[in-house]
MOPAC internal coordinates of N, CA, C and O (Angstrom, degrees):
PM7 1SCF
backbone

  N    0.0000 0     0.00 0     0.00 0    0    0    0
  C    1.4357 1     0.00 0     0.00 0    1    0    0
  C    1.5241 1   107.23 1     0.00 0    2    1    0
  O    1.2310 1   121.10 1   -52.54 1    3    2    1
  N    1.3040 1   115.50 1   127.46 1    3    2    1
  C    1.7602 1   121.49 1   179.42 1    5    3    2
  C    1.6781 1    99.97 1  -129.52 1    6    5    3
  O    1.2310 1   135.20 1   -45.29 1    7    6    5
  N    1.2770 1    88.20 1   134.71 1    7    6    5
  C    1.6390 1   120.58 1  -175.62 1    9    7    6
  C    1.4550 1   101.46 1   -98.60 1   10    9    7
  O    1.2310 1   115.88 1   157.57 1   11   10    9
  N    1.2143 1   125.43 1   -22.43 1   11   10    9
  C    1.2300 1   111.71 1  -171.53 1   13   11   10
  C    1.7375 1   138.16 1   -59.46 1   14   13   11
  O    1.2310 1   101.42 1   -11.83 1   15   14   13
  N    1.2396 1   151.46 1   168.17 1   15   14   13
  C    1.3136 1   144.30 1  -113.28 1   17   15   14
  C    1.8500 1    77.28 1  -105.38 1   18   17   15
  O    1.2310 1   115.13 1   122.84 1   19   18   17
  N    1.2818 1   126.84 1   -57.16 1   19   18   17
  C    1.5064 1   129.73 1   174.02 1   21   19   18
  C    1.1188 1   109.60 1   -68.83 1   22   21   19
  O    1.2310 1   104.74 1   175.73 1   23   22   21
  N    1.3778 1   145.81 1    -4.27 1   23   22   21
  C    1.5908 1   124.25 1   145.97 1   25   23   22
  C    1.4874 1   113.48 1   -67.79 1   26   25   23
  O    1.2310 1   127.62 1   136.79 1   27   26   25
  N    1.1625 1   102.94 1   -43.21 1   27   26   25
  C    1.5984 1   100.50 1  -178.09 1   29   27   26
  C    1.4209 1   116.55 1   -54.26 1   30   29   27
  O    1.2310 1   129.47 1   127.61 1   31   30   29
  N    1.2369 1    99.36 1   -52.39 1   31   30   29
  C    1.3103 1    94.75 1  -160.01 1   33   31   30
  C    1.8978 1   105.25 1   -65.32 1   34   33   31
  O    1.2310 1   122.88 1   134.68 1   35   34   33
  N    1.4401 1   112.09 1   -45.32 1   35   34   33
  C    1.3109 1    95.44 1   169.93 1   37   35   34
  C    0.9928 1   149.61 1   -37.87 1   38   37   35
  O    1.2310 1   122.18 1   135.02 1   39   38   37
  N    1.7501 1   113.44 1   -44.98 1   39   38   37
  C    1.0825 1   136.97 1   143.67 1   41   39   38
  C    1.5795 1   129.39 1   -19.89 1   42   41   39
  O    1.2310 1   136.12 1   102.69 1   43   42   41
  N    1.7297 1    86.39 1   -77.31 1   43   42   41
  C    1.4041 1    94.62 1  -164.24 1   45   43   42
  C    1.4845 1   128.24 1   118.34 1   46   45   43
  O    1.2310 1   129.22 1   167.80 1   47   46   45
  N    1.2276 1    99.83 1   -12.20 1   47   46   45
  C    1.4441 1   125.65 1  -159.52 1   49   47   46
  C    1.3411 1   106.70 1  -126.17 1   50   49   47
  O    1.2310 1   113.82 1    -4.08 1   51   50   49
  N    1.6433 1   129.29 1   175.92 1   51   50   49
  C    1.5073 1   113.87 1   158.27 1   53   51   50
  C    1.3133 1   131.92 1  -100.46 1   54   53   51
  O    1.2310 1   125.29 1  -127.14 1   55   54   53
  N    1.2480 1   107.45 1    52.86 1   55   54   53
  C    1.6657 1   132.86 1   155.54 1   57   55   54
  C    1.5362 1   126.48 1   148.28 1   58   57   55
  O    1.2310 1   123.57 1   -19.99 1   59   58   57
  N    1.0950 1   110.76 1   160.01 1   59   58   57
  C    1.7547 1   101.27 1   175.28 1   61   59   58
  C    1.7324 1   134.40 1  -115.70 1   62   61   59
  O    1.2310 1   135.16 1   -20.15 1   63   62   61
  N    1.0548 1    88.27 1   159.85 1   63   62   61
  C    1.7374 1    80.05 1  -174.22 1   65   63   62
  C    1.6749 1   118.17 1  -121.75 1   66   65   63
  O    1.2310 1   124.35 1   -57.18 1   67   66   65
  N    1.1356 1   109.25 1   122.82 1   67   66   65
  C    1.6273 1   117.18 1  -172.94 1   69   67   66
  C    1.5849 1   100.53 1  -110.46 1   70   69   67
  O    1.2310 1   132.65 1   -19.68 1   71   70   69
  N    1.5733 1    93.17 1   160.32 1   71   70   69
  C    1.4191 1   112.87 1   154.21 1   73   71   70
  C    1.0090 1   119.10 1  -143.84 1   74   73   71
  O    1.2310 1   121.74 1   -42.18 1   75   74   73
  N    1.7242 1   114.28 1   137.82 1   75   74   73
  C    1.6375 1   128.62 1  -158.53 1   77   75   74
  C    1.2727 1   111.87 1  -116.15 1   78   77   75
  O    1.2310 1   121.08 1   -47.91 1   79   78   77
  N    1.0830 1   115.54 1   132.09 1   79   78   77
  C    1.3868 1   141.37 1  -176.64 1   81   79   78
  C    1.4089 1    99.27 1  -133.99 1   82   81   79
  O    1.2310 1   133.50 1   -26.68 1   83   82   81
  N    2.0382 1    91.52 1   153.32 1   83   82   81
  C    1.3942 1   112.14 1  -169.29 1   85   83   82
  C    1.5440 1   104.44 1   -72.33 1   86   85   83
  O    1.2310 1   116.19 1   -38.46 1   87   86   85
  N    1.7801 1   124.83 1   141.54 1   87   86   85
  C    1.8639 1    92.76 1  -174.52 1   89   87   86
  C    1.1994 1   136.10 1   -65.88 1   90   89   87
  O    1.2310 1   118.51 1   157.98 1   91   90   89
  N    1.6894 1   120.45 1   -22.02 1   91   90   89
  C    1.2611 1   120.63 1   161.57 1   93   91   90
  C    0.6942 1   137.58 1   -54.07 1   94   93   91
  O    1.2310 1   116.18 1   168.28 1   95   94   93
  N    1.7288 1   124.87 1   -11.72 1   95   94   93
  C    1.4935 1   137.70 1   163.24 1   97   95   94
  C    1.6602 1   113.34 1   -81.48 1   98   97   95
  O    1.2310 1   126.73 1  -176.69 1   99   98   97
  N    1.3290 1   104.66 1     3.31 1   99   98   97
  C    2.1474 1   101.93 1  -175.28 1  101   99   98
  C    2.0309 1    92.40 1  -105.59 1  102  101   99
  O    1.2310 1   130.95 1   -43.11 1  103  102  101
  N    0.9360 1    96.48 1   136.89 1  103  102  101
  C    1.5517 1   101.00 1   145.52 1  105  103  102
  C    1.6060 1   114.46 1  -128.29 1  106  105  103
  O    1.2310 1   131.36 1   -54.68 1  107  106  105
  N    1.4968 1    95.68 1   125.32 1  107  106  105
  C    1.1942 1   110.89 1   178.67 1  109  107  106
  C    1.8543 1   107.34 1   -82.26 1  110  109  107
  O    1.2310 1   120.63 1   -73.61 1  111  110  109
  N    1.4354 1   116.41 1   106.39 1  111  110  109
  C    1.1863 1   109.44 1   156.63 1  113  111  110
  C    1.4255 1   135.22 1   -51.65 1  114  113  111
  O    1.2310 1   115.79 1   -35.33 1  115  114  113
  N    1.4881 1   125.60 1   144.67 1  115  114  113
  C    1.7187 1   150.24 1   175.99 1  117  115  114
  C    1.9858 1   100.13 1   -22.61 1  118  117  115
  O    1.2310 1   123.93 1   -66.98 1  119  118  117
  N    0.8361 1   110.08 1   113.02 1  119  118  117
  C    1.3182 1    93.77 1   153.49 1  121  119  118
  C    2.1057 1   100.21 1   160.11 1  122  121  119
  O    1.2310 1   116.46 1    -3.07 1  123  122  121
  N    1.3493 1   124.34 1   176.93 1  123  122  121
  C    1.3546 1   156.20 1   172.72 1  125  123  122
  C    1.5056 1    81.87 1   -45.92 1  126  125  123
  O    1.2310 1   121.65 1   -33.58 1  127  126  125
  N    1.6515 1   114.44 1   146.42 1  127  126  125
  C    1.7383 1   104.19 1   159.14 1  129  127  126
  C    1.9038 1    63.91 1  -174.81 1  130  129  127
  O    1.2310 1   135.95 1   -36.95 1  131  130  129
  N    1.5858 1    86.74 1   143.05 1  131  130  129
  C    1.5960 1   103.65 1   178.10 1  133  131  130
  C    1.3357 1   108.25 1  -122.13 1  134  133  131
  O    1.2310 1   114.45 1   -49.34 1  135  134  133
  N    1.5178 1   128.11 1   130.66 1  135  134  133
  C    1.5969 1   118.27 1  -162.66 1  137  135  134
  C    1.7847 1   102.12 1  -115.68 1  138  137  135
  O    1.2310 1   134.10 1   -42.60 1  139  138  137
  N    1.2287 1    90.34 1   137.40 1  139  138  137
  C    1.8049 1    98.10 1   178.45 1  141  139  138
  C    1.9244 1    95.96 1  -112.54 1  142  141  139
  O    1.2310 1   129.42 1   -16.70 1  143  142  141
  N    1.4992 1    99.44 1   163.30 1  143  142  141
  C    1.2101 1   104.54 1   167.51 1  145  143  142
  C    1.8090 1   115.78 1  -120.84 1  146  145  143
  O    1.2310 1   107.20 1   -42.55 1  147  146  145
  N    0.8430 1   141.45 1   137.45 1  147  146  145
  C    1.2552 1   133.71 1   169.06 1  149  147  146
  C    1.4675 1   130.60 1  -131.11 1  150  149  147
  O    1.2310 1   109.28 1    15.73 1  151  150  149
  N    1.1299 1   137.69 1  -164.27 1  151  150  149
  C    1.3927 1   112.70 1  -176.25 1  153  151  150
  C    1.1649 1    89.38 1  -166.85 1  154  153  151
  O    1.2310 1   118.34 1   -59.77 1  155  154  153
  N    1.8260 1   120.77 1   120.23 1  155  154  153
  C    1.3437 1   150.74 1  -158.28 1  157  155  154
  C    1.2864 1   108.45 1   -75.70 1  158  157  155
  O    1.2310 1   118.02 1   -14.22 1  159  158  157
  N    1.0353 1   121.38 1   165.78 1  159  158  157
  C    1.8640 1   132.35 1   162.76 1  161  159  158
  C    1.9857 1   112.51 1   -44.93 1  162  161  159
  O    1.2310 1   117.21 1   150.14 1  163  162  161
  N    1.4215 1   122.92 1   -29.86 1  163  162  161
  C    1.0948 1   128.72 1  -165.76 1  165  163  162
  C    1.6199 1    90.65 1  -107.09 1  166  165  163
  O    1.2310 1   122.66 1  -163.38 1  167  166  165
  N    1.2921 1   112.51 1    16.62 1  167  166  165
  C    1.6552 1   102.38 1   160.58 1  169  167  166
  C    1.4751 1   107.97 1    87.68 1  170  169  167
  O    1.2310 1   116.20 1   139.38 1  171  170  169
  N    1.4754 1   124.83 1   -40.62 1  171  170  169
  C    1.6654 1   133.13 1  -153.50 1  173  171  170
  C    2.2368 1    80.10 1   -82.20 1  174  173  171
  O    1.2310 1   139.42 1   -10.26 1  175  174  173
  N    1.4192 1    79.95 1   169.74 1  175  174  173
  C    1.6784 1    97.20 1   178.10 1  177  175  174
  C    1.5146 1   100.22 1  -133.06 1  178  177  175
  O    1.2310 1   130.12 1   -47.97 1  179  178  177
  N    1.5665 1    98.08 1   132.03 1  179  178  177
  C    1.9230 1   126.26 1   142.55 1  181  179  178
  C    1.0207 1   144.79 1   -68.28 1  182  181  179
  O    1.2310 1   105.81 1   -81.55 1  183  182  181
  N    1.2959 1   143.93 1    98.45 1  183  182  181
  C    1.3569 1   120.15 1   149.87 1  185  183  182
  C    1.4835 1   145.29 1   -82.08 1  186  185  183
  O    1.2310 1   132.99 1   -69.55 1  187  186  185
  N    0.8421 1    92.51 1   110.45 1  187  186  185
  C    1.7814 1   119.47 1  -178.14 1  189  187  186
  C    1.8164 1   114.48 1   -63.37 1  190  189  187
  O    1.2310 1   133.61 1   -60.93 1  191  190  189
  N    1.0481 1    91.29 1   119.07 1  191  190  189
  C    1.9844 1    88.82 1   175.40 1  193  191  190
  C    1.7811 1    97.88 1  -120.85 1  194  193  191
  O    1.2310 1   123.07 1   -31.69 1  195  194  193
  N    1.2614 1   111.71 1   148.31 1  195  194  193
  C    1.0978 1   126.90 1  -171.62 1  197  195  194
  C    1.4462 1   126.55 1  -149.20 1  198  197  195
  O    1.2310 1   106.24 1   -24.32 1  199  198  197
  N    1.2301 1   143.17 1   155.68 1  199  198  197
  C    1.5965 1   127.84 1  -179.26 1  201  199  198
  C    1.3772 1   116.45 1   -67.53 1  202  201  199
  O    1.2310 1   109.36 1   -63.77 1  203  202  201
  N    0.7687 1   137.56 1   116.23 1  203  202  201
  C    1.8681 1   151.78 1   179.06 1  205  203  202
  C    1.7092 1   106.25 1   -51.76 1  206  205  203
  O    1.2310 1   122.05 1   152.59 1  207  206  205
  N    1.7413 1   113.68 1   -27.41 1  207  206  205
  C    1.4510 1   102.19 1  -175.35 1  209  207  206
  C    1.9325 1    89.61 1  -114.07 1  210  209  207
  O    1.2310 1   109.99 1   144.09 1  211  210  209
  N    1.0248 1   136.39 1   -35.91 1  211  210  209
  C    1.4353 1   115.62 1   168.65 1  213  211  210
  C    1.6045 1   134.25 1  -111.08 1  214  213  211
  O    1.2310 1   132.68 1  -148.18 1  215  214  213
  N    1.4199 1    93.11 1    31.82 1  215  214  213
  C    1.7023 1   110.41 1  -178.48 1  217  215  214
  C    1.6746 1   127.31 1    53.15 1  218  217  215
  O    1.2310 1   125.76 1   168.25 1  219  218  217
  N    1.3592 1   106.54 1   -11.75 1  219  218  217
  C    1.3928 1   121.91 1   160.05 1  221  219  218
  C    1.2411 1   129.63 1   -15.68 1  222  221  219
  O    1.2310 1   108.44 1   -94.54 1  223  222  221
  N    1.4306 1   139.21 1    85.46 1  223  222  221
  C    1.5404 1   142.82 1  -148.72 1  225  223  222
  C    1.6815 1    85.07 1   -82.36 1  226  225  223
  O    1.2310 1   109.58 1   -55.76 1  227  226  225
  N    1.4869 1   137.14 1   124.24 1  227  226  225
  C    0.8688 1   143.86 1   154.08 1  229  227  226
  C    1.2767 1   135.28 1   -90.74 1  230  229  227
  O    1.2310 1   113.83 1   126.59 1  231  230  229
  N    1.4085 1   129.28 1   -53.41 1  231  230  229
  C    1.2065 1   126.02 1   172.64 1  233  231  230
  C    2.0617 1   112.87 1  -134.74 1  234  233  231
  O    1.2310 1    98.61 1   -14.57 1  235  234  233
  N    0.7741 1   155.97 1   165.43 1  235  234  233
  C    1.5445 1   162.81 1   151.50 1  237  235  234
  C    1.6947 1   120.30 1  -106.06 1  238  237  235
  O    1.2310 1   127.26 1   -39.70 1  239  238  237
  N    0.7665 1   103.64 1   140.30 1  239  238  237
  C    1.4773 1   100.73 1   150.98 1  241  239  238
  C    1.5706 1   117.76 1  -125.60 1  242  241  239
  O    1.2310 1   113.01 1    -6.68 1  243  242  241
  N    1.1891 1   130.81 1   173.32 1  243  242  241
  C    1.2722 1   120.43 1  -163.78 1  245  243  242
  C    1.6521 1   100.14 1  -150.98 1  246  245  243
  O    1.2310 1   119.68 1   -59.39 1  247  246  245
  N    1.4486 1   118.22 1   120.61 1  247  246  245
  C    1.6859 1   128.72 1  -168.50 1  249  247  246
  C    1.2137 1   107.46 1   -68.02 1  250  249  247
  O    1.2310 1   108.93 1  -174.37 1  251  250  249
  N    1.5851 1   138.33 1     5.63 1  251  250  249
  C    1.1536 1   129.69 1   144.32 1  253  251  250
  C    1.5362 1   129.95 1  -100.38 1  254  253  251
  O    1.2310 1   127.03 1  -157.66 1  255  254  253
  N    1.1107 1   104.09 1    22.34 1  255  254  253
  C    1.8815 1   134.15 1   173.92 1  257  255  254
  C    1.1988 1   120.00 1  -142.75 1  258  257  255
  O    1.2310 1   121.40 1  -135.30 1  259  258  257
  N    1.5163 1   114.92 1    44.70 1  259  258  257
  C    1.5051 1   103.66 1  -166.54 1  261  259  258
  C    1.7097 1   134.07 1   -66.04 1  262  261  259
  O    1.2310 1   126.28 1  -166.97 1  263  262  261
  N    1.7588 1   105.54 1    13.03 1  263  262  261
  C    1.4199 1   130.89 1  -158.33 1  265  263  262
  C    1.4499 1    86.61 1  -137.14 1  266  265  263
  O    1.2310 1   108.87 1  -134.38 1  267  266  265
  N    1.2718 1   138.44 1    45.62 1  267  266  265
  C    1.2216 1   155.26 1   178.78 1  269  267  266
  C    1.2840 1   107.28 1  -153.50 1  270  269  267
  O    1.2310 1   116.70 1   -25.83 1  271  270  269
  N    1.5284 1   123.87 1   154.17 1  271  270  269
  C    1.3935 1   163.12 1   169.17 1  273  271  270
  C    1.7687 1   112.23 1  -130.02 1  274  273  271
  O    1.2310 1   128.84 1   -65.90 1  275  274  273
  N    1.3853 1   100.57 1   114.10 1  275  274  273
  C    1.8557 1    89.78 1   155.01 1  277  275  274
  C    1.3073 1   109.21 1  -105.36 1  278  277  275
  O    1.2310 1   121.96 1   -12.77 1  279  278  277
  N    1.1934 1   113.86 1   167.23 1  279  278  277
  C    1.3163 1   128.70 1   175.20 1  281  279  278
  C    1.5298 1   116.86 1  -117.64 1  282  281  279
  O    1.2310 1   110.93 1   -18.54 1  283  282  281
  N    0.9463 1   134.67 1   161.46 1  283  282  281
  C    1.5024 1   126.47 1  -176.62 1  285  283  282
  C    1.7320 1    96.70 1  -120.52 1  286  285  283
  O    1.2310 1   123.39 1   -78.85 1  287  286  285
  N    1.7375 1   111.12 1   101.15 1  287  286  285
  C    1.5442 1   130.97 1  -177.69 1  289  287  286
  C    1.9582 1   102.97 1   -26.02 1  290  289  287
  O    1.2310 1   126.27 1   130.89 1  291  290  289
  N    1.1657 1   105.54 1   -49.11 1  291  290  289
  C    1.2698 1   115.02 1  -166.33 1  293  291  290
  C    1.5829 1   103.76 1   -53.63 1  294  293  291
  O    1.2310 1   115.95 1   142.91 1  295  294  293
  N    1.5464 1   125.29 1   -37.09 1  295  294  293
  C    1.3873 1   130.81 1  -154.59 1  297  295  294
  C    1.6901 1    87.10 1   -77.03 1  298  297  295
  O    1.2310 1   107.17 1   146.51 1  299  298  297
  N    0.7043 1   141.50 1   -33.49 1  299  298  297
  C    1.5822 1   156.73 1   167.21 1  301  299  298
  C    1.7260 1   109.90 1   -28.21 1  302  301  299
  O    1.2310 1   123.81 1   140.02 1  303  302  301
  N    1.4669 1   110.29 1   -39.98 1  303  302  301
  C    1.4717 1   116.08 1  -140.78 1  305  303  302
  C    1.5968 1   125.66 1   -16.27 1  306  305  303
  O    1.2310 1   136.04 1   -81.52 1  307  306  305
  N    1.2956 1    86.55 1    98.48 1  307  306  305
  C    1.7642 1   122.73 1  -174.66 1  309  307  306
  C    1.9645 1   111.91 1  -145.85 1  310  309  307
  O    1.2310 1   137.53 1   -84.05 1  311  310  309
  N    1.3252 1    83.65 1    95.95 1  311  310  309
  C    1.7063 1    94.74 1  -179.90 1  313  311  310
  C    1.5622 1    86.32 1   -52.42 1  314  313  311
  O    1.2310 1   111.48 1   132.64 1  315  314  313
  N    1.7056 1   133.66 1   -47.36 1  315  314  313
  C    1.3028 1   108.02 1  -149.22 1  317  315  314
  C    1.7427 1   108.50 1   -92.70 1  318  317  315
  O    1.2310 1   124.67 1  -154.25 1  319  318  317
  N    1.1327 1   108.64 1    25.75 1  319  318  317
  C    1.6385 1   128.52 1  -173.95 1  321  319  318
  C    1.9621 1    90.74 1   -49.05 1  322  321  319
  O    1.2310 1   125.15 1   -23.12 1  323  322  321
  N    0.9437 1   107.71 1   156.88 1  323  322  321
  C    1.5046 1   110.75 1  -171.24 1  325  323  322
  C    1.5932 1   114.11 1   -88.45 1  326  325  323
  O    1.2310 1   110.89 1   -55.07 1  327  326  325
  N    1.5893 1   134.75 1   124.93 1  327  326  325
  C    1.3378 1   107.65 1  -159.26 1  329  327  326
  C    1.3900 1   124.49 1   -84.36 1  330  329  327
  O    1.2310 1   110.44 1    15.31 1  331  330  329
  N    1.3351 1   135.56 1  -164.69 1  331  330  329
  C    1.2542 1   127.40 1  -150.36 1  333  331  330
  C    1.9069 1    99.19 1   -96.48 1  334  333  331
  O    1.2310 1   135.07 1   -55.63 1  335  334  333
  N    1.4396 1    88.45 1   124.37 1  335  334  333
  C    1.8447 1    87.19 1   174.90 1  337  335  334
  C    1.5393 1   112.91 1   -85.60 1  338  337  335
  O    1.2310 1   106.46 1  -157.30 1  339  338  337
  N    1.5711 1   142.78 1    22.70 1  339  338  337
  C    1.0927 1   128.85 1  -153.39 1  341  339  338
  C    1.8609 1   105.63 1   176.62 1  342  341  339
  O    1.2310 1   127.32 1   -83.57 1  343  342  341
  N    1.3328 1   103.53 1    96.43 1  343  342  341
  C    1.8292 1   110.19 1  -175.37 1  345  343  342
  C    1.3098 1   100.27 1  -122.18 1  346  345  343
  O    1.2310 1   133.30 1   -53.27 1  347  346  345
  N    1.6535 1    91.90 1   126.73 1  347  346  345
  C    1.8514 1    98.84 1   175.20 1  349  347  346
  C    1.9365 1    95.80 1  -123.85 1  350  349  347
  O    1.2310 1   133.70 1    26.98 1  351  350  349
  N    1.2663 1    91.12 1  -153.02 1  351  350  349
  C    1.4901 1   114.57 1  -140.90 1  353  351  350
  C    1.6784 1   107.08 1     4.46 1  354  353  351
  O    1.2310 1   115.47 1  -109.43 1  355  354  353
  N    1.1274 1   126.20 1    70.57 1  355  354  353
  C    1.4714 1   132.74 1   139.72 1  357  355  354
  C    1.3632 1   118.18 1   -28.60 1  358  357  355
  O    1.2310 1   112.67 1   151.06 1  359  358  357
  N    1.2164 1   131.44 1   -28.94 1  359  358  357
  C    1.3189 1   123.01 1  -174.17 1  361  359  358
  C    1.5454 1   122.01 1   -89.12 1  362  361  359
  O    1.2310 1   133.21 1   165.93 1  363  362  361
  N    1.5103 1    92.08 1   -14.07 1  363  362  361
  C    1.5681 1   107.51 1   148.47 1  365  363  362
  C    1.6211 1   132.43 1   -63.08 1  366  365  363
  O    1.2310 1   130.87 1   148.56 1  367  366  365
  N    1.3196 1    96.62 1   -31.44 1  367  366  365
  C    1.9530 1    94.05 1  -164.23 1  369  367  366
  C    1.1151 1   119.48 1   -75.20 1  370  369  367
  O    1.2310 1   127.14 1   -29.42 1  371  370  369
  N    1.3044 1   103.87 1   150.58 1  371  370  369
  C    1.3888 1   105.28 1   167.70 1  373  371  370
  C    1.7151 1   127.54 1   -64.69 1  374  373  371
  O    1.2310 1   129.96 1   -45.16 1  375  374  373
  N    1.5205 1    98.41 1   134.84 1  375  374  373
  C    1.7317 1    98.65 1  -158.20 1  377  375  374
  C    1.4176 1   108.82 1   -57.36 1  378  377  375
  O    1.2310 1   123.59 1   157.89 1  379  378  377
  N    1.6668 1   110.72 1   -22.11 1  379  378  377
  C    1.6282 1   103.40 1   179.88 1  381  379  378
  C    1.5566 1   110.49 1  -114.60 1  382  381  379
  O    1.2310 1   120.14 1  -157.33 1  383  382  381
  N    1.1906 1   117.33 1    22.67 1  383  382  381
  C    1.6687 1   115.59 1   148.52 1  385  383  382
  C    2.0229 1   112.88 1   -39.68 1  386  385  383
  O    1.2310 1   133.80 1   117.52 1  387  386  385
  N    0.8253 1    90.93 1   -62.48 1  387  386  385
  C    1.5577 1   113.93 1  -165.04 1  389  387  386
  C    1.6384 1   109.68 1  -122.69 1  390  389  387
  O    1.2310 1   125.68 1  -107.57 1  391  390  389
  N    1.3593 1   106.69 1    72.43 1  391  390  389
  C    2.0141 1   106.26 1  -170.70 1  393  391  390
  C    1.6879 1    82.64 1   -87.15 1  394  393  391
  O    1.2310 1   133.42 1   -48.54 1  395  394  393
  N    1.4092 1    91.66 1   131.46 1  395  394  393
  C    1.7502 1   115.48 1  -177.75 1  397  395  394
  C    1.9026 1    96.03 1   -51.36 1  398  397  395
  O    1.2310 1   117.24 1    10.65 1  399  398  397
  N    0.9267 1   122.86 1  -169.35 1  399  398  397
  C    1.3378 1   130.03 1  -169.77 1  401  399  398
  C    1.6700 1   142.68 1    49.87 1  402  401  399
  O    1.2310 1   129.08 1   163.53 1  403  402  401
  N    1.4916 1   100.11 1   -16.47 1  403  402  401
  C    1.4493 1   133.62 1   173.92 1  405  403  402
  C    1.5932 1    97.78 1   -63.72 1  406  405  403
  O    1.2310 1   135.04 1   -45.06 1  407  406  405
  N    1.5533 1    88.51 1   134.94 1  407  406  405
  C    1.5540 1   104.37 1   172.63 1  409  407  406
  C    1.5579 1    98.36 1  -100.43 1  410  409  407
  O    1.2310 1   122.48 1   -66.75 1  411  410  409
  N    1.2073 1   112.85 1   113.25 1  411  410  409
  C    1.5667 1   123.07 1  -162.21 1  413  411  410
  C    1.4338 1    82.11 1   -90.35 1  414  413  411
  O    1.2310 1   102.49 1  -175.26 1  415  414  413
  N    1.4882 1   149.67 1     4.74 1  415  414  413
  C    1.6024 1   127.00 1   163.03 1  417  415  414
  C    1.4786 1   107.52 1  -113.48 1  418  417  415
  O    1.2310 1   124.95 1  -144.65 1  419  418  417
  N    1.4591 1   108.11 1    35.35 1  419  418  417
  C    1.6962 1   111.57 1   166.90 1  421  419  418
  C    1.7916 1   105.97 1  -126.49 1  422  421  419
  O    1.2310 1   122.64 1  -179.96 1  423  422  421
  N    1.5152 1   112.54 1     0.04 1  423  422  421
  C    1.3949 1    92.79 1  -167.33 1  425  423  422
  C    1.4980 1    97.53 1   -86.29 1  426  425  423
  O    1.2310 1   125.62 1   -11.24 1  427  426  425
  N    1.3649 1   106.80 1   168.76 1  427  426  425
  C    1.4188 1   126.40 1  -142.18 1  429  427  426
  C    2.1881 1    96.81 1  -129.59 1  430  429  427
  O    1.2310 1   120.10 1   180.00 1  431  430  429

């Protein structure tokens, strides 16, 4: 999970959540995928490929993992997708993303 100022905004939301796999383990299925590049809060740059007719961020790679793939959890759609073991730039988030005391297996 990344909080940072360019997850969000890609998103849309206040932050995003990937899962990374080695790339020889992804197959990218046949189809249109349009690639942006951007360059994160920690300075390093992504490229992002996404669907060209519903803007759908599908997969990244990132030039300091070049034997890496992310995936964007959401492209998955699987409520029971496994949750995220590992959240950085915190100093980004929003303070009520996650208000401490919440029983995160009652929200609705």
């Amino acid at each position: 999970m990344c909080h940072c100022l360019a997850c969000q905004q890609r998103t849309g939301s206040v932050f995003g959540v990937q899962a990374r796999f080695p790339r020889e383990a992804v197959i990218a299925r046949q189809g249109d995928a349009t690639a942006f590049t951007r360059t994160g809060d920690s300075g390093n740059t992504a490229t992002l490929y996404f669907c060209p007719r519903c803007g759908t961020t599908v997969y990244w790679e990132m030039a300091t993992q070049p034997d890496v793939l992310a995936v964007a959890v959401g492209a998955f759609a699987d409520p029971g997708f496994p949750p995220p073991r590992l959240s950085v730039y915190e100093a980004r988030s929003h303070a009520w993303a996650l208000p401490s005391g919440v029983d995160l297996e009652h929200l609705d």
